[in-house]
C-alpha positions in Angstrom: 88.1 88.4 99.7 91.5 88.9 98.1 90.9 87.0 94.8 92.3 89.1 92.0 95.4 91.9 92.3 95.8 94.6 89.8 99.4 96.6 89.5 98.8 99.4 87.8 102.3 101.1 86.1 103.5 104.5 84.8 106.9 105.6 83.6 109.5 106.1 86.0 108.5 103.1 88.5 110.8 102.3 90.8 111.5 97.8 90.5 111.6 97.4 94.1 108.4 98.5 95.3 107.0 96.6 92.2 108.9 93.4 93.3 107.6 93.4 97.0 103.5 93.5 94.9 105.1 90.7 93.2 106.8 88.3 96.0 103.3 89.0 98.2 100.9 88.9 95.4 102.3 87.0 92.2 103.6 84.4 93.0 102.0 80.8 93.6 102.6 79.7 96.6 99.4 77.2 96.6 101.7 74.7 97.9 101.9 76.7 101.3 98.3 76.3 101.8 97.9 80.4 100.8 94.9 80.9 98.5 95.7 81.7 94.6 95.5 85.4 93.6 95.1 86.2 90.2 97.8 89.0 89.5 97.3 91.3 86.6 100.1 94.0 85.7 98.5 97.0 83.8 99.6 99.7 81.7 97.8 102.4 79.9 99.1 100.5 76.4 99.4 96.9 77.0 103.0 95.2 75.5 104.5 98.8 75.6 107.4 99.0 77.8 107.4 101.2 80.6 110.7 103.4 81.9 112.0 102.2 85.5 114.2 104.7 88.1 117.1 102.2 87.5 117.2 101.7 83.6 115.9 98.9 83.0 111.9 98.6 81.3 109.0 97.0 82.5 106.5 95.9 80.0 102.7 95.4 81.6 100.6 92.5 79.9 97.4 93.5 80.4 95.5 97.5 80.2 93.8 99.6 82.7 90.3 98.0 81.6 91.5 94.8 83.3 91.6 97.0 86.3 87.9 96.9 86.8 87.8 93.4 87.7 90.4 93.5 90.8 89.9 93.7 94.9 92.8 94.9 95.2 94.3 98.1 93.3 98.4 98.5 93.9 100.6 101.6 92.7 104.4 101.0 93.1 106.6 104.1 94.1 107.4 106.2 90.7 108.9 108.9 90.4 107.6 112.3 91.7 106.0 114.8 89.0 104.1 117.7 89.1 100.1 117.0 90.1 98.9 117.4 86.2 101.5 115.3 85.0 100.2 112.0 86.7 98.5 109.9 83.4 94.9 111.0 83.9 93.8 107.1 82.4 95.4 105.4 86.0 93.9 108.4 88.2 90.5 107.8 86.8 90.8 103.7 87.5 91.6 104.7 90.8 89.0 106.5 91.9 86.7 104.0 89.9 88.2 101.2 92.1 87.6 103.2 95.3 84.1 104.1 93.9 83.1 100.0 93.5 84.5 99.2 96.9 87.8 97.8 95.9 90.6 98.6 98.3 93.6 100.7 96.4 97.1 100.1 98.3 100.1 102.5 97.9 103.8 101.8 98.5 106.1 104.5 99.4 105.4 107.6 96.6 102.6 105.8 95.2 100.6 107.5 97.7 101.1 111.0 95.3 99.5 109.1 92.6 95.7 108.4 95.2 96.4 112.1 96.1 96.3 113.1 92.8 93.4 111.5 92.5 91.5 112.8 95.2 91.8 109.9 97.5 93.4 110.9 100.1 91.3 113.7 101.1 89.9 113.7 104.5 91.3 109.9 105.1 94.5 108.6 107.3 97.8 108.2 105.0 100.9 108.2 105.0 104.4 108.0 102.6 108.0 107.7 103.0 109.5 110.2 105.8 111.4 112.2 103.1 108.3 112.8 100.9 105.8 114.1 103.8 106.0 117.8 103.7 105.8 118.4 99.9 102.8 115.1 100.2 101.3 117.5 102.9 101.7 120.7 101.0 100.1 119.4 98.3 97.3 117.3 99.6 96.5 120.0 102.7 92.8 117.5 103.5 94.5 114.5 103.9 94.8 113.2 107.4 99.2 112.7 107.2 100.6 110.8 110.0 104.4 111.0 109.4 105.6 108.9 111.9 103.7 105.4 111.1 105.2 102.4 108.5 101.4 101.9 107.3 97.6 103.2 107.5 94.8 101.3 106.5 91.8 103.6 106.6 89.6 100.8 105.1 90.0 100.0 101.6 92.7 102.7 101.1 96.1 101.6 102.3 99.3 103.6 102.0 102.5 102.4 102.8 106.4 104.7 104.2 109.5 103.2 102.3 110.7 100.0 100.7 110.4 98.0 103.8 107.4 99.2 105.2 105.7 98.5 101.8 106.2 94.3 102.5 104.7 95.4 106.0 101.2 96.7 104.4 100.9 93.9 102.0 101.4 91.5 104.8 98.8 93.1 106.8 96.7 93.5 103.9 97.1 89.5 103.4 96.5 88.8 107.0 93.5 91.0 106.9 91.5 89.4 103.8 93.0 85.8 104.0 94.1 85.0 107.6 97.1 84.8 109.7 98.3 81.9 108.2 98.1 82.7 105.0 100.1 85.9 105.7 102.9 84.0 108.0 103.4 81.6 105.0 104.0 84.2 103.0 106.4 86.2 105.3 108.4 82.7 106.0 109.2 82.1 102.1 110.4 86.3 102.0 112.3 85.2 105.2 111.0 88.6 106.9 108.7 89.4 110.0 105.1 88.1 109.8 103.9 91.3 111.6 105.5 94.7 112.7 102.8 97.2 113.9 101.7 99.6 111.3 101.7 102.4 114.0 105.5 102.0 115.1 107.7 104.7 113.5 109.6 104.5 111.0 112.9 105.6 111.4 114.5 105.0 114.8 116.7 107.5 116.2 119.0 104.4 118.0 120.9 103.0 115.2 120.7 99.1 114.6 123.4 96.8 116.6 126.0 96.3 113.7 127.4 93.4 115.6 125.5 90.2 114.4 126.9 88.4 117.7 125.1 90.9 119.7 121.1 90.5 118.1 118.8 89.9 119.9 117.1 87.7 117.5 117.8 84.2 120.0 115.9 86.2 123.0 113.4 87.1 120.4 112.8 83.7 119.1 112.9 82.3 122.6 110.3 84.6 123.9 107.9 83.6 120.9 108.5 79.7 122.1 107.5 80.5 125.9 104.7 83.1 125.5 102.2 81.7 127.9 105.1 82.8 131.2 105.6 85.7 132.3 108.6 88.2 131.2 110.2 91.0 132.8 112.8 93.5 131.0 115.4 92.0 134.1 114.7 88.1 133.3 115.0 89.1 129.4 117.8 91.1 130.0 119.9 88.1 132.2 119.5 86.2 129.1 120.4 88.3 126.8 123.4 89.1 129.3 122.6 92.6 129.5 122.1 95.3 131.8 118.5 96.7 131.5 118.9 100.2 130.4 121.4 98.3 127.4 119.1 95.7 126.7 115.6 98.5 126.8 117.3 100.3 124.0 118.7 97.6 122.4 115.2 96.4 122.1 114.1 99.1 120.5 116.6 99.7 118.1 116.1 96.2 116.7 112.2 95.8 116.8 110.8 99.7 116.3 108.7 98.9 120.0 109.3 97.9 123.8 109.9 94.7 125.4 106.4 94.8 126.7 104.2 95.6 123.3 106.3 93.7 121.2 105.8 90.7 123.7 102.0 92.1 123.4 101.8 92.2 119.9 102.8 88.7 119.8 100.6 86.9 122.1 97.8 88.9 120.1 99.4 87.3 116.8 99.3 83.8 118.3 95.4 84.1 119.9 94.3 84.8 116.3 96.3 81.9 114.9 94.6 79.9 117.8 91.2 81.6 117.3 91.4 80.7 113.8 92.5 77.3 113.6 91.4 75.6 116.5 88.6 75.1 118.6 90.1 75.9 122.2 88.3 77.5 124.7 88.7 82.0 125.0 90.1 81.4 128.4 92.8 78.1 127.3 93.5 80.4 124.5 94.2 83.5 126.8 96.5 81.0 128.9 98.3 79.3 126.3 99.4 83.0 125.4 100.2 84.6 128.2 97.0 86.9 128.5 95.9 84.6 131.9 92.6 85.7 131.2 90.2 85.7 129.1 89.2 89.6 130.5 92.8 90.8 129.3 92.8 88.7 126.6 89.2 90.3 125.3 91.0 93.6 126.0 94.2 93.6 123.7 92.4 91.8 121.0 90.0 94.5 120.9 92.6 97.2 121.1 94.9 95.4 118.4 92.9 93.7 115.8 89.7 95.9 116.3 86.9 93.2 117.2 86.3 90.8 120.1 87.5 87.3 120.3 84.4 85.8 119.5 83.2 88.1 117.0 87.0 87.4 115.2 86.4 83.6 115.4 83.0 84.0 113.4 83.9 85.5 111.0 87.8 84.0 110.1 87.5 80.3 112.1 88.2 77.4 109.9 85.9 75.4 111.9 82.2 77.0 113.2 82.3 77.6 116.4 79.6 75.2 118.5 78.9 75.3 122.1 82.4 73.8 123.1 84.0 76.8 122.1 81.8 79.8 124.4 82.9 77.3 127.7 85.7 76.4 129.4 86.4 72.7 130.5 84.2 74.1 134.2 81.3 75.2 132.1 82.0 78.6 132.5 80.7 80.2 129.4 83.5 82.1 128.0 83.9 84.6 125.0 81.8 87.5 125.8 
């Protein structure tokens, strides 16, 4: 459960990351149907204003004791400082929260903060491309993947840059409260429900500067007809293309191919259906584009990490009865 959100702060935070814990975390959006989380910003001194990388202050309402009561733990990007110079009060809450079973969550540098804690250690991590080698020089046991926007190695989740910070708390969201918590969320930020943690983050392709030439109408058009089939030369025709131009277009605005982007989605949309409905494994694997349930099974598994019908027992808003393990032939489904 994600019911209560701690921010912990130091000097020489940087606003944005601190905003994105904010727009995902703070604010109320009860009226969306996404559950309430009770945020709590922390400070070593409560009311004492904190420095920020742009000038301004930030002044946190409630001290590291109220820490103890959070699932979630967040540290914003601050400024980097030598190991000994990270406050030893927030280190210490850290690896208190770790030790309780609370997940701690990172966003960009914030991840030198859990290493100099001693939570990075033998676990997957990552931080912004320009901070790796001194993050790896230091930290020599953690498990560095440079490459990736997020990791989450259970309850510790680091996050690359700005952006990729709004991708972990999304997942994070989508993880602990469902897929449609997480897409209301992402609709009222007007950014992408889901980008895959494990696409890289820098792209050597530059974005299209021409807005006229986005892809985003083939994109959109795609996620209205998932359930037929699409080939790079049918996606290309419509996007009036050639197919090597449109391939690396593709790429350059999504971060992934044609094929497990379109993947990625249909995924997306069985957990939606898996979650919210009571539709049959193998009308689910249709009405995505799996066309069966067998491949359906298998790219669930791959992507989200359990089977279909292990993922509607634990997340389906409505208990699954016998209806749902058959088809409309009897066939039982769902294995």
């Amino acid at each position: 459960m994600l019911e209560t959100v701690a921010v912990v702060l130091m000097d020489d935070v940087t606003p944005f990351e601190f905003g994105v814990l904010c727009e995902v975390f703070g604010i109320d959006r009860t009226e969306d149907g996404v559950p309430r989380v009770d945020f709590l910003v922390c400070g070593e001194e409560p009311g004492m204003p904190l420095r920020t990388s742009v000038g301004a202050r930030l002044t946190p309402e409630y001290g590291l004791d109220a820490v103890a009561r959070a699932d979630l733990v967040a540290v914003t990007g601050v400024k980097l400082r030598d190991e000994d110079q990270y406050p030893v009060a927030v280190l210490e809450v850290l690896r208190a929260a770790v030790a309780r079973g609370a997940t701690v969550l990172s966003v960009c540098s914030g991840a030198f903060v859990l290493g100099a804690a001693g939570l990075l250690d033998g676990r997957r991590c990552t931080t912004h491309w320009r901070y790796v080698d001194q993050l790896a020089e230091r930290h020599p046991d953690a498990l560095l993947d440079p490459d990736v926007l997020f990791v989450d190695d259970g309850n510790v989740i680091t996050s690359a840059g700005t952006a990729a910070g709004i991708d972990a708390c999304l997942h994070l969201v989508r993880r602990e409260q469902g897929s449609a918590a997480a897409n209301a969320i992402a609709r009222r930020m007007v950014v992408p429900p889901q980008r895959d943690g494990g696409q890289r983050q820098y792209i050597e392709l530059p974005i299209p500067e021409c807005t006229a030439d986005s892809l985003s109408p083939v994109l959109a058009w795609m996620l209205d007809n998932l359930a037929i089939d699409h080939t790079v030369a049918a996606l290309a025709g419509r996007a009036r293309m050639s197919e090597r131009t449109f391939a690396r277009r593709f790429v350059a605005e999504t971060g992934t191919t044609p094929h497990r982007w379109l993947t990625m989605q249909r995924v997306l949309h069985a957990r939606r259906l898996l979650e919210d409905t009571r539709l049959p494994v193998e009308d689910i694997a249709a009405r995505c584009g799996f066309g069966s349930a067998a491949l359906l099974r298998h790219h669930f598994n791959r992507v989200v990490g359990v089977a279909p019908k292990d993922y509607r027992r634990t997340f389906g808003a409505v208990h699954s009865g016998p209806e749902l393990e058959r088809s409309s032939s009897g066939a039982q489904q769902n294995r």
